[in-house]
C-alpha positions as MATLAB code, in Angstrom:
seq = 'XXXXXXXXXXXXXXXXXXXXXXXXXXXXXXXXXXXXXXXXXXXXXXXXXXXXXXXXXXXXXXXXXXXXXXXXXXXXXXXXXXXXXXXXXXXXXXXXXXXXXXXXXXXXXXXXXXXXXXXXXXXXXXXXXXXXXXXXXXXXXXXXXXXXXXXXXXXXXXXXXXXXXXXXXXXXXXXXXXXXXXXXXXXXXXXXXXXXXXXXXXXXXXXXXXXXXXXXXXXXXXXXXXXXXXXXXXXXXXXXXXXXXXXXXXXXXXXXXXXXXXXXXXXXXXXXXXXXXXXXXXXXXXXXXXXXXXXXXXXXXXXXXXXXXXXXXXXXXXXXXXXXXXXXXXXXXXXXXXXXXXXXXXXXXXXXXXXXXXXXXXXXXXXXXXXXXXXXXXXXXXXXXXXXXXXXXXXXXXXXXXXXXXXXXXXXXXXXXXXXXXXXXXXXXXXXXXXXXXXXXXXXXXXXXXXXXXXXXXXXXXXXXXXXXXXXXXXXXXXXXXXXXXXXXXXXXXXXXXXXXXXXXXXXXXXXXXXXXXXXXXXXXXXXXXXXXXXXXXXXXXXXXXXXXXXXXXXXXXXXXXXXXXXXXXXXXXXXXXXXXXXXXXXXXXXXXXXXXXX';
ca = [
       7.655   79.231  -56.785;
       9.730   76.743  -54.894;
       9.037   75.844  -51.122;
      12.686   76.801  -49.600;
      14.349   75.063  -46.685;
      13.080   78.105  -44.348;
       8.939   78.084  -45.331;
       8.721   74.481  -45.835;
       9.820   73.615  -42.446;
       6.854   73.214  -39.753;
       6.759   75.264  -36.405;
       8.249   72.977  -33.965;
       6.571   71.094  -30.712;
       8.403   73.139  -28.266;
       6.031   75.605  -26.389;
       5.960   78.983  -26.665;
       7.373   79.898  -23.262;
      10.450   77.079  -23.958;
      11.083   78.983  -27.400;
      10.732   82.477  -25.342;
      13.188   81.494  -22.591;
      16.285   81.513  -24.787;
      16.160   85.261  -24.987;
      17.124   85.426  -21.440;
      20.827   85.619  -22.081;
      20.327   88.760  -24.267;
      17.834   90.206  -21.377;
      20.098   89.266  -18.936;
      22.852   92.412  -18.954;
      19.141   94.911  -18.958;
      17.236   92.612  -16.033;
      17.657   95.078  -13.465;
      15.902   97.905  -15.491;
      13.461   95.589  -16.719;
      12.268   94.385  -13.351;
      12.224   97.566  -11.803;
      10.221   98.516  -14.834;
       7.726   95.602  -14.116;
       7.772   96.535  -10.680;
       6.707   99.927  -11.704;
       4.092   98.731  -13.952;
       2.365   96.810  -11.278;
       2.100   99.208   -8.583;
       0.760  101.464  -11.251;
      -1.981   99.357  -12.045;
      -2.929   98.145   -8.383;
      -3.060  101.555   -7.776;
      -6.196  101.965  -10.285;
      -7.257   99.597   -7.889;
      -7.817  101.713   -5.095;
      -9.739  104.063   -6.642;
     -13.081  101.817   -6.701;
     -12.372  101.689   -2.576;
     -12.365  106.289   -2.920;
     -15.272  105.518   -4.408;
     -16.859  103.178   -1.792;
     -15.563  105.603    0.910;
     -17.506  108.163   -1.306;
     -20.938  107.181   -1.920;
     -21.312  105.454    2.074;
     -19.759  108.372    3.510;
     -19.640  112.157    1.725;
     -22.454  111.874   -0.459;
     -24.740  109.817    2.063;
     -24.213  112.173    5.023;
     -23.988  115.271    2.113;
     -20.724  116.440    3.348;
     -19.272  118.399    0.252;
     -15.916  118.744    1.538;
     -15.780  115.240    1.862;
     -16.554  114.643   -1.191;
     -13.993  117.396   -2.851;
     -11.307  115.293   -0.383;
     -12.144  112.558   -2.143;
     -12.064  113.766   -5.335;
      -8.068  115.269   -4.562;
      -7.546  111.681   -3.694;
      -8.914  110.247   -7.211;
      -6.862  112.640   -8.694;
      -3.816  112.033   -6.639;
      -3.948  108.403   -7.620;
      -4.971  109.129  -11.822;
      -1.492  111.732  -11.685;
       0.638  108.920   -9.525;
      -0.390  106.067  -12.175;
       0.456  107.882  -15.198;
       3.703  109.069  -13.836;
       4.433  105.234  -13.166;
       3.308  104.557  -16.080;
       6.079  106.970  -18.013;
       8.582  106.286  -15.769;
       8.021  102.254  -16.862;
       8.192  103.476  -20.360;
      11.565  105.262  -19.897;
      12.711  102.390  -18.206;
      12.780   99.706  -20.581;
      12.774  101.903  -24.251;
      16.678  102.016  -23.887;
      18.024   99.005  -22.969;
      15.228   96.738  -25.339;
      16.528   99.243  -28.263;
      20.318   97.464  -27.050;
      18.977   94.258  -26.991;
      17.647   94.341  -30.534;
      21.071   95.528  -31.877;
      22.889   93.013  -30.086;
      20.445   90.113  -31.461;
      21.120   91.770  -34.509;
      24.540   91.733  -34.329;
      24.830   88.284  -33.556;
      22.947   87.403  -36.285;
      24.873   89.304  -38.765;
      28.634   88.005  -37.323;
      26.953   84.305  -37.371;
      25.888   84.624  -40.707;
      29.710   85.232  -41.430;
      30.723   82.689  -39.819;
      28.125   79.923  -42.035;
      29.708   78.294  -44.480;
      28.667   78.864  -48.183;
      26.909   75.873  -48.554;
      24.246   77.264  -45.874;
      23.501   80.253  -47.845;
      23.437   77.878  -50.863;
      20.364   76.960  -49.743;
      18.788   80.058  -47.508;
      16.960   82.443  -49.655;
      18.423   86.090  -48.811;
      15.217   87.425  -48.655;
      14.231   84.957  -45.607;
      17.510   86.088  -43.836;
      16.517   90.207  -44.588;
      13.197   89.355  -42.870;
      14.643   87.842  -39.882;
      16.692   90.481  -38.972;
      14.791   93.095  -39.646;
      11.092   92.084  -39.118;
      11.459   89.513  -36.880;
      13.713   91.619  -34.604;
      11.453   94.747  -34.550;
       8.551   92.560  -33.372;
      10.775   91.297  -30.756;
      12.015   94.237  -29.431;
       7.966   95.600  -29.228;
       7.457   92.230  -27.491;
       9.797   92.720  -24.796;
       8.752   96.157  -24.292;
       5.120   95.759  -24.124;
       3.242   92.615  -24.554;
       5.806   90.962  -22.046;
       5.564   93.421  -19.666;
       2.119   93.607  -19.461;
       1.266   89.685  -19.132;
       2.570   89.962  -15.947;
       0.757   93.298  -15.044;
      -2.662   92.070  -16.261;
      -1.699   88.905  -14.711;
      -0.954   90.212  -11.073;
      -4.071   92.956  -11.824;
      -6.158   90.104  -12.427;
      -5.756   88.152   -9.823;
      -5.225   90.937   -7.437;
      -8.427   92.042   -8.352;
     -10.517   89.312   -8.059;
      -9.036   88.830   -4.452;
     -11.047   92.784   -4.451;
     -14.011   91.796   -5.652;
     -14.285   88.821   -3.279;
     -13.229   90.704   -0.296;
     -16.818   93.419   -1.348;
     -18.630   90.830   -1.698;
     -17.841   86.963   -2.502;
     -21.179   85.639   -4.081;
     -20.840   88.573   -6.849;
     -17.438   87.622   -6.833;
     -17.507   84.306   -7.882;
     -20.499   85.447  -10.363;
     -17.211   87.155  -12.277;
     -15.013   84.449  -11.644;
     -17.417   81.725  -13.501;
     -16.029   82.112  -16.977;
     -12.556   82.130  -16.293;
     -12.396   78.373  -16.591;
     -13.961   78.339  -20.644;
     -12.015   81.384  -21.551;
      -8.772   79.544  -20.446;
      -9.874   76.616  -22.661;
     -10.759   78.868  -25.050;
      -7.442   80.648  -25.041;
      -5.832   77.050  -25.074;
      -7.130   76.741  -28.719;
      -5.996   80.100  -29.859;
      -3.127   79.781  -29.400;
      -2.198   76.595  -31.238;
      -4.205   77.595  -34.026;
      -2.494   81.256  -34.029;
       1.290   79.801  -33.610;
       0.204   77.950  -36.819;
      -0.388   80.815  -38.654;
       1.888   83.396  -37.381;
       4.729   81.387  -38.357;
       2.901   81.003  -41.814;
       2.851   85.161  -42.059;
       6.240   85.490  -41.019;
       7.783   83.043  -43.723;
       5.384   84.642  -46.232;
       7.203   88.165  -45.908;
      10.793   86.149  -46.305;
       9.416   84.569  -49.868;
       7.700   88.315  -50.548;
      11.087   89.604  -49.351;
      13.028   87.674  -51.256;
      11.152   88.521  -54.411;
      11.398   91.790  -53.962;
      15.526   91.822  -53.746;
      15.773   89.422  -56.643;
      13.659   92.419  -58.884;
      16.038   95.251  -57.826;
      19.347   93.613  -57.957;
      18.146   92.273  -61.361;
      16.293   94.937  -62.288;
      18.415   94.669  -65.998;
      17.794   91.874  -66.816;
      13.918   92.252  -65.933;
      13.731   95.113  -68.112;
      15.917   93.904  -70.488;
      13.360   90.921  -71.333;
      10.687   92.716  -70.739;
       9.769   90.459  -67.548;
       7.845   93.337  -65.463;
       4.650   92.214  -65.853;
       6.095   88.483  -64.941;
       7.887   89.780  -62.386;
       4.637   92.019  -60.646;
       2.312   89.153  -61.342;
       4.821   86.939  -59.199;
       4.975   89.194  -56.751;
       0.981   89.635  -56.759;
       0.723   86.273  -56.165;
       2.811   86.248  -52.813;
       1.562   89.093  -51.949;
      -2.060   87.796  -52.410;
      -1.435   84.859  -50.391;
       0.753   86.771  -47.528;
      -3.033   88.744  -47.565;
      -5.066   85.763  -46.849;
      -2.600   84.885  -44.265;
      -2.780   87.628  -42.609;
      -6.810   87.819  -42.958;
      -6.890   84.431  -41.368;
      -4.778   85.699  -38.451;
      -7.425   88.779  -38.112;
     -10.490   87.013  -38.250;
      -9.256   84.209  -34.891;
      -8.084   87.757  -33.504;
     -11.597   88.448  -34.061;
     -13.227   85.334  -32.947;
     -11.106   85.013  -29.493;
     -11.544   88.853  -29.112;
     -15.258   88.318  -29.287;
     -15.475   86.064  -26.627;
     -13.125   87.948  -24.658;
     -15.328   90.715  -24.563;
     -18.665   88.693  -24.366;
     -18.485   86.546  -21.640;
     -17.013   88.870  -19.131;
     -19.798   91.238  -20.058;
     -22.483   88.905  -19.045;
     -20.951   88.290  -16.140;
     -20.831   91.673  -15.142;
     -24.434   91.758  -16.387;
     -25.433   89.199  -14.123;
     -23.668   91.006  -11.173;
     -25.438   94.204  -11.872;
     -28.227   92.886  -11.373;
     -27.827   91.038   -8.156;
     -25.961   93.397   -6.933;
     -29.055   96.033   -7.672;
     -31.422   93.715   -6.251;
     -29.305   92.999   -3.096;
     -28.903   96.804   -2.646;
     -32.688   97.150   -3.115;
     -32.927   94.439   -0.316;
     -30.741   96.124    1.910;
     -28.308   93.383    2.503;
     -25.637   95.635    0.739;
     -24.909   98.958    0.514;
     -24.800  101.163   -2.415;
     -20.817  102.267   -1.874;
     -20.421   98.722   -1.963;
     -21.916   97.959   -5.623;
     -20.580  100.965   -6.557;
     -17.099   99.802   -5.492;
     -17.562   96.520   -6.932;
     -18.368   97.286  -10.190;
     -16.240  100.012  -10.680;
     -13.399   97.257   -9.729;
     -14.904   95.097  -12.324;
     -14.815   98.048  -14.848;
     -11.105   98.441  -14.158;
     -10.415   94.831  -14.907;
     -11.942   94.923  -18.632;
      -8.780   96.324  -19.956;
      -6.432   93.588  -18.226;
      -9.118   90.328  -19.646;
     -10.239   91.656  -22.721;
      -6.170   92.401  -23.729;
      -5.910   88.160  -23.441;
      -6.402   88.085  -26.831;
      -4.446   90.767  -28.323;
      -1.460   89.581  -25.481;
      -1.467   85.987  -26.576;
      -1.441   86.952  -30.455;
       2.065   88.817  -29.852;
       3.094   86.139  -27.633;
       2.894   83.897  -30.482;
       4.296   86.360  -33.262;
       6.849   86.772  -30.897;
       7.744   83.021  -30.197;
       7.566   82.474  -34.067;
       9.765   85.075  -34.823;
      12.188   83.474  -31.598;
      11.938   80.502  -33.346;
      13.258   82.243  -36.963;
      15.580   84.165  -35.135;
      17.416   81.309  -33.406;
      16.980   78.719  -36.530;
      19.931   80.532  -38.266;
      21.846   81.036  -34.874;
      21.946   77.556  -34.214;
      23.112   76.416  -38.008;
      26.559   75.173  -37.364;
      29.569   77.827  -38.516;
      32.907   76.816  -39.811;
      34.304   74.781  -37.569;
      38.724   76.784  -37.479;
      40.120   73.404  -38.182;
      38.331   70.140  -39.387;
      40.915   68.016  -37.666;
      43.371   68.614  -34.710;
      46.704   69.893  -34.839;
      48.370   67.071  -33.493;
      47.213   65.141  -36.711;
      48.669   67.711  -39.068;
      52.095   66.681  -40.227;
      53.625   68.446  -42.986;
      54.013   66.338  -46.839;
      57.068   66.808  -48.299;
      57.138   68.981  -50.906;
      55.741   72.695  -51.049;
      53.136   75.123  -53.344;
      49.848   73.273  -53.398;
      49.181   69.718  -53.683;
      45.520   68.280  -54.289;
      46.191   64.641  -52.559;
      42.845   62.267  -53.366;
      40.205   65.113  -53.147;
      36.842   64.102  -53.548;
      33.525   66.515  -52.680;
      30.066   65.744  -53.135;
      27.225   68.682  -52.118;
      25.811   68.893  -48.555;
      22.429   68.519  -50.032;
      23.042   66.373  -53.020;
      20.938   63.153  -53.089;
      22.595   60.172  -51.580;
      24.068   57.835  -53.892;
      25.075   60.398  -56.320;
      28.412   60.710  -57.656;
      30.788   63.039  -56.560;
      31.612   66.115  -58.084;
      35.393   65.218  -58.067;
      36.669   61.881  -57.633;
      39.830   61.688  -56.565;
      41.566   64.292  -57.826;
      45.664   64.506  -57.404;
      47.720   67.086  -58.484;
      50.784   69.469  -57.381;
      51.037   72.867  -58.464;
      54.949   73.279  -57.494;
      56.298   76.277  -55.593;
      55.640   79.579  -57.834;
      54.253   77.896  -60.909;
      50.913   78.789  -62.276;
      48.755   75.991  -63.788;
      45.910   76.788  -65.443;
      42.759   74.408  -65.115;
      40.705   73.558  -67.789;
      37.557   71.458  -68.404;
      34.238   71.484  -69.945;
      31.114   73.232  -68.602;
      30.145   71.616  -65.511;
      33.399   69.485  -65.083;
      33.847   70.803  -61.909;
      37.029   73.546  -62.197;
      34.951   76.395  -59.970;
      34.481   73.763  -57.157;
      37.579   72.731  -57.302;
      38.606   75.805  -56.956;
      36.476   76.705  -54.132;
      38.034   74.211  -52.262;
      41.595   76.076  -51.561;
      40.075   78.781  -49.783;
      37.781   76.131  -47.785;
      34.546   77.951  -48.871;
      33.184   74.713  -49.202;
      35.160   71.063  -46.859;
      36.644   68.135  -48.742;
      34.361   64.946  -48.745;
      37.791   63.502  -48.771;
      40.997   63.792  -49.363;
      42.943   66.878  -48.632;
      44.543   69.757  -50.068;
      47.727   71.029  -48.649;
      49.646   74.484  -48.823;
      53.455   74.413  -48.742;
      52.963   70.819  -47.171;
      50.570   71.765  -44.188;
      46.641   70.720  -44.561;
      44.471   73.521  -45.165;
      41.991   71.553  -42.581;
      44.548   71.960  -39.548;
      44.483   75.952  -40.496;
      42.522   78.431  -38.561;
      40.920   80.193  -41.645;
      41.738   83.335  -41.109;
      45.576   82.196  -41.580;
      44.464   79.978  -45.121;
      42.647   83.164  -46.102;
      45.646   85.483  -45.365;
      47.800   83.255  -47.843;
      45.312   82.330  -50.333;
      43.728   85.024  -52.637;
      40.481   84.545  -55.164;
      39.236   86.315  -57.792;
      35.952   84.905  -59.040;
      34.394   84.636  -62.389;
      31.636   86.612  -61.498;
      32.818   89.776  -59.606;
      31.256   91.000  -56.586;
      31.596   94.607  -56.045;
      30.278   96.153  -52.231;
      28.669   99.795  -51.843;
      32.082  101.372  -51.247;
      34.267  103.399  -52.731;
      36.889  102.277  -55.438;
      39.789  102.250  -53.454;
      37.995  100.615  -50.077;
      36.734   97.265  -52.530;
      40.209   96.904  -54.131;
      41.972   96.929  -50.409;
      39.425   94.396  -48.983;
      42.465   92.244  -50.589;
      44.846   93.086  -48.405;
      42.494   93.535  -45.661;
      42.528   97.433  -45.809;
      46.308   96.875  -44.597;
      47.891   98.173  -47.882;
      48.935  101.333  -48.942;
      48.181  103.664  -51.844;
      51.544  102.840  -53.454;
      50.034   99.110  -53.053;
      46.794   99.840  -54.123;
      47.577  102.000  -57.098;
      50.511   98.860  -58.268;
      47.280   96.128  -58.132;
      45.140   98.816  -60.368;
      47.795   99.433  -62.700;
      48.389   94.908  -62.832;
      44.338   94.510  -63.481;
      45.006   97.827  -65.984;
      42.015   99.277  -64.230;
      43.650  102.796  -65.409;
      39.326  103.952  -65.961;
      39.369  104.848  -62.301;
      40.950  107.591  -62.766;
      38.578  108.601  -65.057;
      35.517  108.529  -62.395;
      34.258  111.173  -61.184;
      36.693  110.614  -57.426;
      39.272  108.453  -58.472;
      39.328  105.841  -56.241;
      37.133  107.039  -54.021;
      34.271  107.523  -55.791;
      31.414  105.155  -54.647;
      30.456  102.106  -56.863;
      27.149  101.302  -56.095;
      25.350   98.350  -54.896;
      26.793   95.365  -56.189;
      29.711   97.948  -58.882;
      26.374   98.223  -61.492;
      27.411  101.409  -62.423;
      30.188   99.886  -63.586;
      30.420   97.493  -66.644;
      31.363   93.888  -66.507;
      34.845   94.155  -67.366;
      35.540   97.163  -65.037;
      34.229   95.148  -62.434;
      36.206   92.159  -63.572;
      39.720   94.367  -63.804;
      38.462   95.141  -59.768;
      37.810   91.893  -58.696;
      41.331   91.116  -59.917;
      43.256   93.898  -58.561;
      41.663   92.765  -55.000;
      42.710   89.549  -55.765;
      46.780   90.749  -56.636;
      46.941   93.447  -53.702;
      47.808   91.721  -50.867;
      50.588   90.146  -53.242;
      49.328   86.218  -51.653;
      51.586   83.913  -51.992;
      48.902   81.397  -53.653;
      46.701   82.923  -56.178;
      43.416   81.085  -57.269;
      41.480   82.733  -60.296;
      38.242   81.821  -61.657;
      38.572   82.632  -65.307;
      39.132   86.395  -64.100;
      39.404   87.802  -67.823;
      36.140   86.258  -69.297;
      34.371   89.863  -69.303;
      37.773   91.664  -71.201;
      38.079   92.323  -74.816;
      41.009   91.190  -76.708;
      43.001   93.906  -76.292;
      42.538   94.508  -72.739;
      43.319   90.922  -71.950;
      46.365   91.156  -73.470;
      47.220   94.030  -71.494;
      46.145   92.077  -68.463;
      47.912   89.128  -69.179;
      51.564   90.966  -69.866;
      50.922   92.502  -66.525;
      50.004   89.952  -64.828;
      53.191   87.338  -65.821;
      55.107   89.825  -63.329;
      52.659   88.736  -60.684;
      52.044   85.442  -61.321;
      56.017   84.658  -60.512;
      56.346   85.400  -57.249;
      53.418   83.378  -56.319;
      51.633   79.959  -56.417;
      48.595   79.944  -58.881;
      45.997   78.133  -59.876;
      43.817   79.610  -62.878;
      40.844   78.691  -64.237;
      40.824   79.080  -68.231;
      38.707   79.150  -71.164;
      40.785   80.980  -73.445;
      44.311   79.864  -75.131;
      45.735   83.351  -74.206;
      44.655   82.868  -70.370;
      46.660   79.238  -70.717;
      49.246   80.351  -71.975;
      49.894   82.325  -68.978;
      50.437   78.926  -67.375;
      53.550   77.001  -66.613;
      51.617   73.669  -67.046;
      48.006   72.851  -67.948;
      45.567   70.490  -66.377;
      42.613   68.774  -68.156;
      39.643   68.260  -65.690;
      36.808   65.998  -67.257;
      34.119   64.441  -65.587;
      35.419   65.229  -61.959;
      38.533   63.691  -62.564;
      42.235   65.146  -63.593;
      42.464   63.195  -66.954;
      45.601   65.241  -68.250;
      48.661   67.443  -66.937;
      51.448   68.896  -69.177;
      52.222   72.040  -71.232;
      49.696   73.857  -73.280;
      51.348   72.151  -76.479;
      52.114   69.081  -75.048;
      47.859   68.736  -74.246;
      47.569   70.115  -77.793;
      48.926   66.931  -79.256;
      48.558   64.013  -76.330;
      44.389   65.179  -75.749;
      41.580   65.062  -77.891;
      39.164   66.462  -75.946;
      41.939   69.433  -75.313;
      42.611   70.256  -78.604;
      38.471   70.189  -79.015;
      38.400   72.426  -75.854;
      41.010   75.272  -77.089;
      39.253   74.849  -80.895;
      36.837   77.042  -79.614;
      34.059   74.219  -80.055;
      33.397   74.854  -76.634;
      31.554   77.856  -75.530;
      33.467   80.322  -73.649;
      33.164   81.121  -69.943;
      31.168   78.414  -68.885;
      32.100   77.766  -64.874;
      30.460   74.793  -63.209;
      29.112   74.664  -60.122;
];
């Protein structure tokens, strides 16, 4: 398959702790809680540091004078200290589970209101599947991040070096015996991690493309069966998944390799001290509580070095999925208004006026032409004009356009006189109303998808008038009415009941400009005549621009305009075009196949 905009692009040069820092906003209403829990968390773990010094107090004292109540007092204080640390230890636990989960719904949150906010062209080119994974996946590991791994580099870190400050206060020359690997371990570590950020961010775009895969089989799960595309369609998803394994079998084995050496060369340090320290005690010049003491310290400190590796592999997963996570937060949203107010000075004239409108693609290649070229043309106050062109003449951009779902290269379109651009768009989208050629249908009921029209503001009187317009009369038929629940995307339904819905959504609100994308295409002949008679009543109290295939759907139209080769070639009545246009006539022959938008 395809490398996308999200897995082709390379891991960027800023450092892990740079990428990490811009979660501190979302940490920031939690700190308290989180630095207590820290705080917690360390005294907890310097307190497993006191038990080596029980122990030293032990062997020299109790058990080398054979006082047994010394050494039960002794053991009460070991136990003290084991109850005390795992009591810290919970309480850190309870301390930061809550207010992490809240931070992982708010990041969520934000991501899901951005993604709102992006214009179309973004998700254009954003797989769906690499936008599931990053709020879901890369969120989860997150949240374990900031609970854990985060928490913990900072207790190892102060357990560490409050340790070694231990060991070197029992005994320096054993203490710097420990402390002679530190320096090739933190090279070592050094070259982990840039190798491991490498891959991580690999994984992680590898379960977006599996992801993505994955939603493209369900939602199209007809047409997979249809063709008989299920072996295709679980060999493709063998292959990702095959390659997502190696991935994540190259990310195990430099686990392996750093966790190796994490574990080796402290061991033959402590080896090497062990042995000293036995000979030294042989010698005399140290006692046996002492060794005892010291090594047990060293013991305790396994846990903190040899969790390096495992620490810095999360730190990474967790930078890469910081990195994900704030890619799509910083894509730029609709701006409300492409040019200031003070510029916006209303045209003569009212209903909607297409003055020099050109658009080319974000991501076209430069120096191709435009999609439209200067397009100009007035739909006057309450008239309906129906546009028609070719396949791939440009009538659904165009269209697009009105509602600002994609910006004008040039030009500019204005409503009742006043540029759309100069509108916050939640006032264009109040006036304008779409129904698309290819109906999207959300898992709701009936009633709740029709009303999204009117933006849930209408009534039942309201909603049942747009039903009975789009002669969607089968709802009453289901099993609720209108509330029974549609399904993901309306497939339970067919293609014309979901048409008939996307239009009543469209007529509910009762918009003063109406934009349809060839909204019958899916309706047999006699239900599109049905359609049409109701909708005449409609269309005259509003502004309308309609996209048409069909000589019935035109001749719902006041006027007609001929679209060809991104340009307005033609404007008149249907039987005016009939006899003035070739390509026209050609066009409502039937020559051309039916219902093909463009882009």
């Amino acid at each position: 398959m395809p490398e996308n905009h999200a897995t082709a692009k390379e891991t960027k040069g800023a450092s892990s702790v740079r990428t990490l820092l811009r979660l501190w906003p979302y940490l920031r209403p939690v700190r308290a809680r989180w630095f207590a829990a820290g705080v917690v968390a360390v005294t907890a773990s310097c307190l497993s540091l006191l038990i080596p010094l029980v122990l030293k107090w032990m062997v020299d004292g109790p058990v080398a004078e054979r006082d047994p109540g010394g050494v039960w007092l002794g053991a009460l204080y070991l136990l003290l200290l084991g109850v005390a640390e795992a009591l810290l230890f919970g309480l850190r636990r309870w301390l930061v589970a809550r207010p992490l989960t809240g931070v992982e719904a708010a990041m969520r949150a934000d991501l899901y209101r951005h993604l709102q906010r992006l214009p179309v062209a973004f998700h254009d080119r954003w797989p769906s599947g690499q936008l599931l994974s990053r709020g879901t996946a890369d969120l989860a590991m997150l949240r374990m991040f900031l609970t854990f791994p985060l928490m913990f580099i900072v207790v190892n870190g102060v357990t560490v070096v409050a340790g070694c400050a231990v060991l070197l206060a029992q005994d320096w020359l054993l203490g710097l015996i420990l402390l002679v690997p530190v320096v090739p371990l933190i090279v070592i570590c050094a070259l982990f991690e840039t190798k491991y950020a490498l891959v991580a961010r690999r994984a992680q775009d590898q379960v977006g493309d599996l992801t993505t895969v994955v939603e493209e089989s369900v939602l199209g799960i007809r047409v997979v069966k249809g063709f008989g595309r299920h072996r295709a369609q679980a060999e493709a998803f063998r292959t990702l998944a095959v390659r997502l394994r190696g991935t994540e079998l190259d990310k195990a084995r430099l686990l392996a390799a750093i966790w190796a050496v994490i574990m080796t060369v402290p061991e033959l340090a402590v080896g090497a001290a062990l042995v000293l320290g036995t000979v030294r005690v042989a010698d005399g010049a140290m006692s046996a509580g002492t060794l005892v003491a010291f090594l047990s310290t060293a013991l305790a400190l396994r846990w903190p070095v040899e969790s390096i590796g495992f620490l810095l592999a999360m730190t990474q997963e967790a930078a890469t999925a910081t990195e994900r996570y704030f890619e799509v937060l910083d894509e730029p949203v609709e701006e409300p208004a492409c040019r200031p107010r003070a510029e916006s000075v209303k045209a003569p004239g009212g209903g909607l006026r297409f003055d020099g409108v050109t658009f080319r693609y974000p991501d076209a290649p430069p120096g191709t032409d435009p999609v439209l070229a200067r397009i100009d043309l007035h739909v006057r106050p309450g008239e309906t004009m129906a546009l028609v062109g070719a396949t791939g003449s440009g009538k659904t951009t165009l269209t697009a356009l009105v509602p600002r779902l994609h910006e004008v290269t040039a030009g500019r379109i204005l409503l009742d006189g006043e540029d759309i651009a100069t509108m916050e768009r939640s006032r264009l989208r109040e006036l304008v109303a779409v129904a698309f050629e290819e109906p999207t249908l959300f898992s709701a009921s009936v009633g709740e998808n029709v009303l999204m029209g009117a933006g849930g503001e209408a009534d039942e009187g309201a909603l049942r008038r747009a039903l009975a317009v789009a002669q969607a009369g089968f709802v009453d038929g289901l099993p609720d009415g209108v509330r029974t629940q549609v399904g993901e995307q309306g497939l339970s339904l067919s293609g014309g009941q979901r048409q008939r819905l996307a239009l009543a959504r469209a007529v509910v609100g009762r918009p003063r400009f109406l934009v349809l994308d060839d909204p019958l295409s899916a309706l047999d002949v006699h239900t599109e005549a049905l359609v049409e008679a109701a909708l005449r009543d409609v269309l005259r109290g509003t502004t309308a621009l309609v996209v048409a295939h069909r000589p019935s759907t035109v001749q719902l139209a006041d006027r007609v305009a001929l679209l060809s080769g991104g340009r307005i070639t033609a404007v008149g009545t249907h039987h005016e075009l009939l006899r003035e246009s070739a390509e026209y006539a050609w066009l409502m022959s039937g020559t051309e196949a039916e219902g093909g938008g463009s882009r």
